[in-house]
C-alpha positions as CSV (number, residue, x, y, z in Angstrom):
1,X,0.9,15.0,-16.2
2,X,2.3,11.5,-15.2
3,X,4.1,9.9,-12.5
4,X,5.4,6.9,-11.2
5,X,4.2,4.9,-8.9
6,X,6.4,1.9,-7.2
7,X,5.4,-0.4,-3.8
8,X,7.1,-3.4,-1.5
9,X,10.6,-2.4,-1.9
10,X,11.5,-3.9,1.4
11,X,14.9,-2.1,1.2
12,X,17.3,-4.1,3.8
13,X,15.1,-7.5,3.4
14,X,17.4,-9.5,0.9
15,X,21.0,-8.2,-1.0
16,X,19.3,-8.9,-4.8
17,X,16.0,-7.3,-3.4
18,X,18.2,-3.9,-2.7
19,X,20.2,-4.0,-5.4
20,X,16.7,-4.6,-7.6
21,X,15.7,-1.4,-5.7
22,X,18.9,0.5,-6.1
23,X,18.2,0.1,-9.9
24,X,15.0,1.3,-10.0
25,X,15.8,4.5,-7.8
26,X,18.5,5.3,-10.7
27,X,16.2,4.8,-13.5
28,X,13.4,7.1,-11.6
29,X,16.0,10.0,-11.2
30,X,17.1,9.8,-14.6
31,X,13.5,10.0,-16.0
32,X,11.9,12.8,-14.4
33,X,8.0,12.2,-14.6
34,X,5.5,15.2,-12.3
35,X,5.4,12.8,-9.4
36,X,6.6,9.5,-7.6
37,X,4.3,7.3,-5.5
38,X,5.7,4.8,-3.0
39,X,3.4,2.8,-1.7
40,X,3.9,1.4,1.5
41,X,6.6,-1.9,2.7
42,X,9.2,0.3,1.9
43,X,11.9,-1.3,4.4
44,X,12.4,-3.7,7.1
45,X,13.3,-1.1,9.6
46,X,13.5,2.6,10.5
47,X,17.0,2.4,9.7
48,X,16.6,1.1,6.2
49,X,14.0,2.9,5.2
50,X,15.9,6.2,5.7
51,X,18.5,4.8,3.7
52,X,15.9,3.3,1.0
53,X,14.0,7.1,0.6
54,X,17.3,8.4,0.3
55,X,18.0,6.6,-3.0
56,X,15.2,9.1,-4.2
57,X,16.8,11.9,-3.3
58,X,17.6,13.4,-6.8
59,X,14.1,12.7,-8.4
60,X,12.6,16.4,-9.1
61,X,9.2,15.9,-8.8
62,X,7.2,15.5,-5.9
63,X,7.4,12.6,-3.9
64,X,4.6,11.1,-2.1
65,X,4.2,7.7,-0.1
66,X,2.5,6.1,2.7
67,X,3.3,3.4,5.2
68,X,2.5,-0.6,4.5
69,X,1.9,-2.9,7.5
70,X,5.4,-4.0,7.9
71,X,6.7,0.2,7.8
72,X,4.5,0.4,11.4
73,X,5.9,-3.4,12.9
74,X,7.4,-3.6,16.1
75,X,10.9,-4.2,16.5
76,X,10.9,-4.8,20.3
77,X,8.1,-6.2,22.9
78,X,7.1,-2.7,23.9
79,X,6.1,0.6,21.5
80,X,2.7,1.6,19.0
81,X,2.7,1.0,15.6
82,X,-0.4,3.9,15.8
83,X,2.8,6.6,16.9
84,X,5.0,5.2,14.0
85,X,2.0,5.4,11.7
86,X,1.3,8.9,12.7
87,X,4.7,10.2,13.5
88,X,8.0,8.3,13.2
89,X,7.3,7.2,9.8
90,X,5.6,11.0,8.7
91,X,8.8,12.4,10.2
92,X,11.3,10.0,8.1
93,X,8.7,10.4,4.7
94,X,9.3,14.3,5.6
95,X,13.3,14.4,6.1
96,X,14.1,12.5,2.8
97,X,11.6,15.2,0.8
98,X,8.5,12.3,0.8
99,X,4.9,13.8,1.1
100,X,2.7,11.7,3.9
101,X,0.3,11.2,1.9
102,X,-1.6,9.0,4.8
103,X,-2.0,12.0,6.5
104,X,-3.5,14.7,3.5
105,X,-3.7,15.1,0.4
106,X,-1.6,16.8,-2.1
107,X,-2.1,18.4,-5.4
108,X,0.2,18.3,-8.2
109,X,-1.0,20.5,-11.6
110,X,-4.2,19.5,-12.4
111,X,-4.8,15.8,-10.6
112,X,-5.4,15.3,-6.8
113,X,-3.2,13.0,-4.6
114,X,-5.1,10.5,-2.0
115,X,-3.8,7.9,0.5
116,X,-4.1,5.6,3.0
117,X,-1.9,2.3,4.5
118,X,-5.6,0.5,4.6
119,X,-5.8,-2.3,6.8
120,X,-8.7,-5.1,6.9
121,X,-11.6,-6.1,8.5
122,X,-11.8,-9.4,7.3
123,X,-14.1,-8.7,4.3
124,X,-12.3,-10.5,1.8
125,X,-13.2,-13.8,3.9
126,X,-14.2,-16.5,1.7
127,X,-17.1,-19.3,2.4
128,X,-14.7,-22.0,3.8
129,X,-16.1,-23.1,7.5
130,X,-13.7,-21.5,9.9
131,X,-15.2,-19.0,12.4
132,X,-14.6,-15.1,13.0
133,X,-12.6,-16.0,16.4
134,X,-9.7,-17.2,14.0
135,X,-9.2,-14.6,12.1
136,X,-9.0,-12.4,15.0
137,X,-6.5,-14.3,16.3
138,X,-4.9,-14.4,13.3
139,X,-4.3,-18.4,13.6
140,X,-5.6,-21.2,11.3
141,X,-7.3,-24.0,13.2
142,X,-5.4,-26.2,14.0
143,X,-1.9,-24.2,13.7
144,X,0.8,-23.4,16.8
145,X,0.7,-19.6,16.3
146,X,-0.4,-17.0,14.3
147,X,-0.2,-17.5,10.4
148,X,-0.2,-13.1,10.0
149,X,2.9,-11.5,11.2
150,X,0.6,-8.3,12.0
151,X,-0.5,-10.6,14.6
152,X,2.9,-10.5,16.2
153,X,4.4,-6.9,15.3
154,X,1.6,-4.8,14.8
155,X,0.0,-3.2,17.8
156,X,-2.4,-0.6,17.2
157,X,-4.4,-1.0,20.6
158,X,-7.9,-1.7,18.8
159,X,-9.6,-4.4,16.5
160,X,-8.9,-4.7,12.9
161,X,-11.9,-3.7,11.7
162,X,-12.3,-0.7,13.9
163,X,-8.7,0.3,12.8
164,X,-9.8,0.4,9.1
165,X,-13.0,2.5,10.3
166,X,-11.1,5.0,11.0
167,X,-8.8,4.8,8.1
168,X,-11.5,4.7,5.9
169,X,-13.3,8.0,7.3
170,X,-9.6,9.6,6.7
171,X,-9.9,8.8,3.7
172,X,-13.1,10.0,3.3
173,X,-12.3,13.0,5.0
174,X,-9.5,13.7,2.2
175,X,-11.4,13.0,-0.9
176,X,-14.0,15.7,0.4
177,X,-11.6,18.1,1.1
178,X,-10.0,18.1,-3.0
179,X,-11.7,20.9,-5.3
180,X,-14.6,19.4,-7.1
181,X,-12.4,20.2,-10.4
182,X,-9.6,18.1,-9.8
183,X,-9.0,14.4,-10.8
184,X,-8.1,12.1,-8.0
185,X,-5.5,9.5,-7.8
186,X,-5.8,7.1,-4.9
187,X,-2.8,5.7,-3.4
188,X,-3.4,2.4,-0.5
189,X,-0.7,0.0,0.9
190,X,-3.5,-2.6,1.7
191,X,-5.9,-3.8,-1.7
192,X,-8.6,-2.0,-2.0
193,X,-11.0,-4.9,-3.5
194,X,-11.2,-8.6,-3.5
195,X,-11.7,-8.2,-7.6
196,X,-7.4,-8.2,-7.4
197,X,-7.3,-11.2,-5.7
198,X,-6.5,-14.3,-7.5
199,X,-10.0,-16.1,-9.4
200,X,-11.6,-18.4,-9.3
201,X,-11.0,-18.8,-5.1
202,X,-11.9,-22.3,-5.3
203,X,-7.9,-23.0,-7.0
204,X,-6.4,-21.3,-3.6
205,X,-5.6,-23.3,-1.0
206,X,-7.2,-23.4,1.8
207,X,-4.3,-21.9,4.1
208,X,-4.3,-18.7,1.8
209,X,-7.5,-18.4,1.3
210,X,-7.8,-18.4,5.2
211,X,-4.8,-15.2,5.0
212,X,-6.4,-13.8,1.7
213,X,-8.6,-12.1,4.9
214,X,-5.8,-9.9,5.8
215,X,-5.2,-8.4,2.4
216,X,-7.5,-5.5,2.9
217,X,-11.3,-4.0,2.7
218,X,-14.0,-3.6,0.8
219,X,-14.7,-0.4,2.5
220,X,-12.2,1.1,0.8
221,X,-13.5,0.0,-2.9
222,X,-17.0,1.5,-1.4
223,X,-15.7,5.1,-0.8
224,X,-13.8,5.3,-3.7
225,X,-16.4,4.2,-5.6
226,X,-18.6,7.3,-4.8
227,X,-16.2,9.5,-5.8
228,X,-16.6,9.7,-9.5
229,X,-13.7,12.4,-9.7
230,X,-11.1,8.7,-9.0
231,X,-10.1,7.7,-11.8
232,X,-7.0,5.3,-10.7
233,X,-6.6,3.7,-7.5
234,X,-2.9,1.6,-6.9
235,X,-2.3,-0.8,-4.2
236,X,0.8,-3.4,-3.3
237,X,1.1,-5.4,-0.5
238,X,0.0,-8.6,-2.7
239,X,3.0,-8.6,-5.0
240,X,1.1,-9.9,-8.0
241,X,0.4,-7.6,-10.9
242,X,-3.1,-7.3,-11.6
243,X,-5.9,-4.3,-13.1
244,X,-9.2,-4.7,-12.7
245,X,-12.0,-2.2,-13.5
246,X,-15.2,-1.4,-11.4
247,X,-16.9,1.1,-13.7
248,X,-15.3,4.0,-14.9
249,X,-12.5,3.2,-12.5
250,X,-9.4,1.1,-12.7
251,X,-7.9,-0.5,-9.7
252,X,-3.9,-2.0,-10.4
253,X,-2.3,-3.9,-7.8
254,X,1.8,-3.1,-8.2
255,X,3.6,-6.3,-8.8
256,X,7.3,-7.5,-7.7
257,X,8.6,-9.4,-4.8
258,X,11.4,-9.3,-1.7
259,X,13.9,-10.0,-4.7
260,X,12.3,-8.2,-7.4
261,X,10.5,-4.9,-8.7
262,X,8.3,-3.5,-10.5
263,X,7.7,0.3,-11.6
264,X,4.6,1.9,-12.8
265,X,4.4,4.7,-15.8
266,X,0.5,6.4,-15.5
267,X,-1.3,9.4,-15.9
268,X,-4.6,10.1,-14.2
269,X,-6.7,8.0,-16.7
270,X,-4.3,5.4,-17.8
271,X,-0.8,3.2,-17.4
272,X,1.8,4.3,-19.9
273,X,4.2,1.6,-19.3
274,X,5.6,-1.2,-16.4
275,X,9.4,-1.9,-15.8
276,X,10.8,-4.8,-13.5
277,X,14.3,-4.3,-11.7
278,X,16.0,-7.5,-10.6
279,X,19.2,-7.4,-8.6
C-alpha cells in the first residue's frame, strides 16, 4: 500500500499559502493512494479548518490527521486547548470524513496507523547558559514577552513536560494495542528527535536555538524506538525537509511553509516521491 502524507497547511493564514493548498487537495483527489495523513497546523481557526478538510472531501481513501499546536490555540482570553484537543478538533477531523488519529489507532490493509500532536519538554535544549525558568516562561532573557506563541494561546492547565507525559504514554498505549503482525506508521505534529533539527547547532543563533526547545521530545524518538514493528515516523511543525535514520527506522520531517507545500508519496518502508504546491 501507499499513502500520502502532507502537514502545516495553515489554510486561512496567507491567500498564496491557500491557494498552494487548494492545489495540492486537487492533485491528492485526482491520484488516489490507500491513505492520506495530515499532520497537524492545518488552519488558523475552527472556521478554516473546516473549510481546509473539506478540500479533501473527494479523496477515496482513508483520511487520517491529528492536531498541531496552533489547531488547539486560543482564539479568546477564556477556553482549553485540552477540550479542542480532545473534542472540538476530533469532532471537525470526524465531520469532514478525517480519522483522529491522536486519539487511536487505525489500520489500513496490512500497515498500522499511529499518532500524536507531541508537545515538548524542553529536551532539545542546547548547552548555551540560560536557565530552565526561561524556557518555562517561554521568554528569552532579556526579551518583553514570550518568544513561543504557545505561551500565549495554548492553555492546557499543566507544565509542558507533564503534558508530553501523557502524550507520550498515549502513544504508548496505541502502539501496544496494534497486532504484533502489523507494520506501523507513526504520525506526530511536534519532531520527534533533535537528529531533524538543523547541524551542527553551533551555526544557529542564539535566539533559535533558545526556541529550537519547543520543537518537541526525545521521549517520543525513545518509544518509537522500542517498537521495532515502526518503520516510518513523519513529523511537520519545523517546515524544513529533512530524513534522518536511527537504526532500522527513518524519521522525515514534512517540508513547506505559510506560502508554500509540500506532499509526501510513501509506503511503509520507504518515500516514493515529494511534490511542492505554490500559490
Amino acid at each position: 500500500m501507499d499513502y500520502w502524507i502532507t502537514s502545516d497547511l495553515h489554510y486561512g493564514v496567507a491567500e498564496d499559502g491557500d491557494r498552494a493548498v487548494e492545489a495540492l487537495a486537487r492533485h491528492v483527489c485526482a491520484h488516489p493512494a490507500d491513505a492520506l495523513l495530515v499532520g497537524g497546523d492545518i488552519a488558523c481557526s475552527v472556521t478554516s479548518l473546516a473549510r481546509c478538510l473539506a478540500l479533501f472531501a473527494d479523496f477515496p481513501g482513508a483520511k487520517l490527521a491529528v492536531p498541531g499546536n496552533h489547531d488547539v490555540w486560543l482564539e479568546h482570553e477564556e477556553g482549553d486547548s485540552w477540550a479542542l484537543h480532545e473534542q472540538q478538533v476530533p469532532d471537525l477531523f470526524l465531520r469532514a470524513g478525517f480519522h483522529p488519529l491522536h486519539l487511536e489507532p487505525r489500520t489500513v490493509g496490512e500497515v498500522a496507523f499511529v499518532g500524536s500532536m507531541g508537545w515538548y519538554d524542553y529536551s532539545f535544549r542546547d548547552d548555551i547558559g540560560i536557565e530552565l525558568d526561561w524556557y518555562e516562561k517561554k521568554t528569552l532573557p532579556g526579551g518583553h514577552g514570550p518568544l513561543w506563541n504557545d505561551a500565549r494561546y495554548a492553555r492546557f492547565g499543566c507544565s509542558d513536560p507533564e503534558l508530553t507525559e501523557q502524550l507520550v504514554t498515549r502513544l504508548a498505549a496505541q502502539l501496544a494495542s496494534v497486532p504484533p503482525a502489523l507494520e506501523i506508521v507513526a504520525l506526530i505534529h511536534h519532531v520527534a528527535t533533535k537528529d531533524l533539527l538543523v547541524h551542527p547547532r553551533s551555526i544557529v543563533p542564539l535566539r533559535w536555538r533558545f526556541a529550537n526547545a519547543f520543537l518537541g521530545s526525545e521521549r517520543f524518538a525513545e518509544l518509537l524506538g522500542a517498537a521495532p514493528a515502526v518503520r516510518q515516523i513523519f513529523c511537520g511543525h519545523i517546515h524544513r525537509e529533512k530524513s534522518v535514520l536511527r537504526g532500522a527506522q527513518r524519521y522525515t520531517s514534512i517540508g513547506g511553509s505559510y506560502r508554500h507545500k509540500q506532499l509526501v508519496r510513501a509506503t511503509s518502508r520507504q518515500i516514493v516521491e515529494t511534490r511542492s504546491f505554490t500559490g
